[in-house]
Backbone bond lengths (Angstrom), bond angles and torsions (degrees), N, CA, C in turn:
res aa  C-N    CA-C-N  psi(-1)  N-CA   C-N-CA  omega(-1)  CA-C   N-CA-C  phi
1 X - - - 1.452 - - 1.528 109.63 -
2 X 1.407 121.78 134.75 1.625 127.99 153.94 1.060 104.48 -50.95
3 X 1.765 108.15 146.14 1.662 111.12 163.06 0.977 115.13 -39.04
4 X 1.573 117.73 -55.63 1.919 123.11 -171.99 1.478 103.62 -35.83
5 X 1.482 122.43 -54.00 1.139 134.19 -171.40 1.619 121.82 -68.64
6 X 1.282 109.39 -39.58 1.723 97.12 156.75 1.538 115.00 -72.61
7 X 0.951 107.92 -40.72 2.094 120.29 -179.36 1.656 84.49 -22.66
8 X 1.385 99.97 -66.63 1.619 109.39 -150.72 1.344 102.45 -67.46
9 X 1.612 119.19 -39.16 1.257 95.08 -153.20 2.084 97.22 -87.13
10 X 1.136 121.18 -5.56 1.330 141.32 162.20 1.308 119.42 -24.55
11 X 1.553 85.46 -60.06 1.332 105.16 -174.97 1.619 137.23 -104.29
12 X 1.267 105.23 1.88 1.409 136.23 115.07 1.302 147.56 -31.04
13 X 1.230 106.38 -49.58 1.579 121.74 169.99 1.619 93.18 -73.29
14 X 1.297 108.75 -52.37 1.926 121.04 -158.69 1.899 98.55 -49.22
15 X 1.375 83.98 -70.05 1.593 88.93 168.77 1.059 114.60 -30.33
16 X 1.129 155.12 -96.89 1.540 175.69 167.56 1.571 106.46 -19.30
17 X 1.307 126.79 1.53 1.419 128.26 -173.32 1.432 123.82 61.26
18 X 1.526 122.95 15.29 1.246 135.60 -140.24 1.651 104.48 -110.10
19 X 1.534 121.03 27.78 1.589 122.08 -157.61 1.672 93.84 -79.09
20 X 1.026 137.20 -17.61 1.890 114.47 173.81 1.401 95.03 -61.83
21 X 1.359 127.64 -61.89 1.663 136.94 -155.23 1.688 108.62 -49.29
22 X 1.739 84.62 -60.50 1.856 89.46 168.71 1.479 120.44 -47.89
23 X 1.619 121.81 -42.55 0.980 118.42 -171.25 1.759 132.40 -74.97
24 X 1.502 95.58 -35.86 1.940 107.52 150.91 1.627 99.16 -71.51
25 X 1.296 135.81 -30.10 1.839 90.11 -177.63 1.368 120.25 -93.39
26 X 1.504 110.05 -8.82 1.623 125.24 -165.62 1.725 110.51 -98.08
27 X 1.273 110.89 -48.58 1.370 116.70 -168.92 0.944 111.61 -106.74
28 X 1.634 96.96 149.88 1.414 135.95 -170.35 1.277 122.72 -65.35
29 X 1.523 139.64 104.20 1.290 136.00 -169.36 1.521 126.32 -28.86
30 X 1.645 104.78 -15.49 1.657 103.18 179.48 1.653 95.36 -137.70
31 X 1.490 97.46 40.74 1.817 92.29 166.81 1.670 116.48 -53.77
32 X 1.378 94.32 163.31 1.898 95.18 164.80 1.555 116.29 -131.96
33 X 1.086 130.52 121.40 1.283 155.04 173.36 1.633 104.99 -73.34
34 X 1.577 117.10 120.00 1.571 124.90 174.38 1.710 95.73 -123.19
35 X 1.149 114.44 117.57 1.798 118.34 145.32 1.415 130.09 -83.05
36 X 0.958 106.58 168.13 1.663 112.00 -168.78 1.548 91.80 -66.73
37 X 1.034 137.71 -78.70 1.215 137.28 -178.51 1.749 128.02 -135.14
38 X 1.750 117.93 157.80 1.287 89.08 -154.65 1.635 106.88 -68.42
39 X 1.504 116.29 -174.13 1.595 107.77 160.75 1.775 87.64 -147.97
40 X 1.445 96.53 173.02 1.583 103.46 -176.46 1.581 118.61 -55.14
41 X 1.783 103.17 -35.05 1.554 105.75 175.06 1.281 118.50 -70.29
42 X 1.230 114.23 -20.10 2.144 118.12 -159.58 1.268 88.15 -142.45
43 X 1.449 118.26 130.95 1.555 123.11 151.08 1.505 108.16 -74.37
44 X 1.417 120.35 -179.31 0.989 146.77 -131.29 1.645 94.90 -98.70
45 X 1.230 114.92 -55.31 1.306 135.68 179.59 1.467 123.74 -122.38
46 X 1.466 117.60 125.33 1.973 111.92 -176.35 1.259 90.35 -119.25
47 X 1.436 106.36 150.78 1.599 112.19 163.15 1.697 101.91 -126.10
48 X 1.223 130.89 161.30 1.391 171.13 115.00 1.999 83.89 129.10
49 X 1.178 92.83 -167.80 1.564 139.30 -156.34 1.779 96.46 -67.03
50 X 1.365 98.93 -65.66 1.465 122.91 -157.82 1.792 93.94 -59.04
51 X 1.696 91.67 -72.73 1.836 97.78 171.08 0.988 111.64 -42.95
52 X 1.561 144.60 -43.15 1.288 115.46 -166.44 1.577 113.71 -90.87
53 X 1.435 110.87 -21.74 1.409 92.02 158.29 1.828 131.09 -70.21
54 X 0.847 115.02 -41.18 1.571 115.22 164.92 1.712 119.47 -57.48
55 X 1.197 100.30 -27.31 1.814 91.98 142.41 1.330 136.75 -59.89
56 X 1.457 99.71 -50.13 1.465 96.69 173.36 1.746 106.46 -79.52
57 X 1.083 134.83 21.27 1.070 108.03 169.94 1.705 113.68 -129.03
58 X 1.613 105.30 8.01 1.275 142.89 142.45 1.524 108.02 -55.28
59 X 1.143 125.63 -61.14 1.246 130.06 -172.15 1.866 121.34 -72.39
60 X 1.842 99.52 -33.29 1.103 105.20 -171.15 1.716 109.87 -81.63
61 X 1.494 100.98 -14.44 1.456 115.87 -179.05 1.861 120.04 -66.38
62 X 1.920 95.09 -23.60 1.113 105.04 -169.97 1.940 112.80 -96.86
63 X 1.226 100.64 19.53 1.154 111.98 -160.50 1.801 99.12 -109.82
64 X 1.313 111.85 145.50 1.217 108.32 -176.55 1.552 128.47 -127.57
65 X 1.640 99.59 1.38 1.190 123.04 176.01 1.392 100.36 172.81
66 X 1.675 127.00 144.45 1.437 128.75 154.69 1.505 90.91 -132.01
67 X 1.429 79.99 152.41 1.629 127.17 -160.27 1.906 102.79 -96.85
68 X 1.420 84.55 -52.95 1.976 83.26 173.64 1.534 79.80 -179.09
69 X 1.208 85.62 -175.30 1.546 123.18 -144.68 2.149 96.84 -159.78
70 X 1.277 116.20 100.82 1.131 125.17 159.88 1.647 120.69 -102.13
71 X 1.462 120.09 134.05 1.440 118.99 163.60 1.758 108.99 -114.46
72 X 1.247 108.14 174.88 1.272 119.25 176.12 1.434 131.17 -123.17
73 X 1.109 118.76 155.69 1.691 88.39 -168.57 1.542 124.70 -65.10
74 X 0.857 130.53 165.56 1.547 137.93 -167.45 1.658 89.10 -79.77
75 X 1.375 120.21 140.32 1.512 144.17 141.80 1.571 111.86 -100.42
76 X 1.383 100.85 128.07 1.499 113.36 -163.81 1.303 104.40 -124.56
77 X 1.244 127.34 108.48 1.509 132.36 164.30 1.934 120.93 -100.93
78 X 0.773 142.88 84.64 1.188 140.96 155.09 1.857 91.04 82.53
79 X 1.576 123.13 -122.38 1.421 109.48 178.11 1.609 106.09 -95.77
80 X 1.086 116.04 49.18 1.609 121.72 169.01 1.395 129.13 -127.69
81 X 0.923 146.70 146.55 0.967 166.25 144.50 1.416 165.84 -74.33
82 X 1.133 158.75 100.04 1.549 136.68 -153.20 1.627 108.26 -135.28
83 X 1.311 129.15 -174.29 1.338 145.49 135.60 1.286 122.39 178.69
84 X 1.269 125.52 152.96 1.613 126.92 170.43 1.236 94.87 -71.05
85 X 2.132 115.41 134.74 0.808 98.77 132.02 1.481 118.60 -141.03
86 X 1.576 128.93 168.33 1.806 125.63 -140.37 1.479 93.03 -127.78
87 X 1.514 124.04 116.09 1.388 108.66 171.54 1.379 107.68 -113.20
88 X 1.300 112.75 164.73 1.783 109.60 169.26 1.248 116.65 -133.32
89 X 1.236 116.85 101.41 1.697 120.83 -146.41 1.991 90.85 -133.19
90 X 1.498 98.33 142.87 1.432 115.75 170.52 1.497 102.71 -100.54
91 X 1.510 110.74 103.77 1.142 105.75 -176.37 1.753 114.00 -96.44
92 X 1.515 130.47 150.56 1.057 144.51 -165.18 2.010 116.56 -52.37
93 X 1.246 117.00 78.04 1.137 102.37 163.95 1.717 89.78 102.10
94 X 1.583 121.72 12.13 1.426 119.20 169.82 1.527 112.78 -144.27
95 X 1.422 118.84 13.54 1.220 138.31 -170.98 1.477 103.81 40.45
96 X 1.388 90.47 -175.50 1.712 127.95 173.78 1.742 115.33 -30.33
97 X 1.385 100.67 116.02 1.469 101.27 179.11 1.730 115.18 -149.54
98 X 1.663 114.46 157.02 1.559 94.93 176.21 1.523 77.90 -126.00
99 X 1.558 105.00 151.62 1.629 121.08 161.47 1.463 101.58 -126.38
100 X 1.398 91.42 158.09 1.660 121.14 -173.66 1.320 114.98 -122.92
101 X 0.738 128.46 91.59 2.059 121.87 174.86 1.123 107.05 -99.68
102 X 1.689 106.75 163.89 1.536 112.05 144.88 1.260 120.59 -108.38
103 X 1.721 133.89 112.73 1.378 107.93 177.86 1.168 103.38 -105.41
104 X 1.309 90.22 159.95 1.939 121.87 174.51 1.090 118.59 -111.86
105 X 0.978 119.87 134.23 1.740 127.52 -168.73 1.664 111.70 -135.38
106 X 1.347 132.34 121.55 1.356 139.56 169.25 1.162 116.82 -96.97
107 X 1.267 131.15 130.89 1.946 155.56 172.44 1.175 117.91 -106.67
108 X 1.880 93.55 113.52 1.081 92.19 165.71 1.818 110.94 -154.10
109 X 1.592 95.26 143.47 1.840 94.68 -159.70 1.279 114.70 65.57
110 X 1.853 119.50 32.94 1.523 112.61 174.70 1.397 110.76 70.73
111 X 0.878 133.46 15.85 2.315 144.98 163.88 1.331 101.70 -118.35
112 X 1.063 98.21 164.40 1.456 113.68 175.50 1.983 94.37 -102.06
113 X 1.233 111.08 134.79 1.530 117.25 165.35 1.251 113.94 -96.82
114 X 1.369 133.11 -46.50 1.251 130.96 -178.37 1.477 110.15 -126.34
115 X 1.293 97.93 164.97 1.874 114.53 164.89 1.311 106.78 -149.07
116 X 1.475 119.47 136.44 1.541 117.48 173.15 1.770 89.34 -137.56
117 X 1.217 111.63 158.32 1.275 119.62 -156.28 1.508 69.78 -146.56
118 X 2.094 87.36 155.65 1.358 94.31 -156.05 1.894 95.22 -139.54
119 X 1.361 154.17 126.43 1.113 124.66 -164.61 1.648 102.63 -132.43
């Protein structure tokens, strides 16, 4: 697949709440995951496949309802990538919240290698 072509289908999955699925068909067995900053639940930085899915399912565990889930269209530069995306999630024991990121995503050999999310 072209970047353009994961971009989209990325953000597709994102939309749809679907980030384990995206993450076995898109990423790269030794991707790296960057957050805005660390917090007690997520360090700062994850590396490979396995970790970053058990993050997200760390994260999805902490969730107690979402409301929606917005993406944006993909911006595509050469092997890069971007999009806003806006969630509105009731999270467990911290109520009602919307977040906004920007993520960034790098391609390479048709995977995604990195993501850094930006807030």
């Amino acid at each position: 697949m072209t970047t353009e072509q994961i971009a989209k289908r990325l953000a597709e999955y994102c939309a749809k709440g679907e980030f384990e699925a995206a993450q076995k068909e898109l990423y790269a067995d030794d991707v790296v995951s960057v957050e805005p900053y660390e917090t007690p639940a997520f360090p700062k930085e994850e590396k490979g496949l396995d970790n970053i899915i058990e993050k997200g399912r760390k994260f999805e565990s902490m969730i107690e309802e979402a409301h929606g889930i917005t993406v944006g269209e993909p911006v595509v530069t050469g092997n890069v990538f971007s999009f806003v995306m806006s969630m509105d999630l009731t999270m467990k024991e911290r109520g009602r919240a919307k977040w906004e990121e920007l993520c960034v995503y790098t391609v390479k050999d048709g995977k995604i290698v990195s993501e850094h999310f930006f807030m």
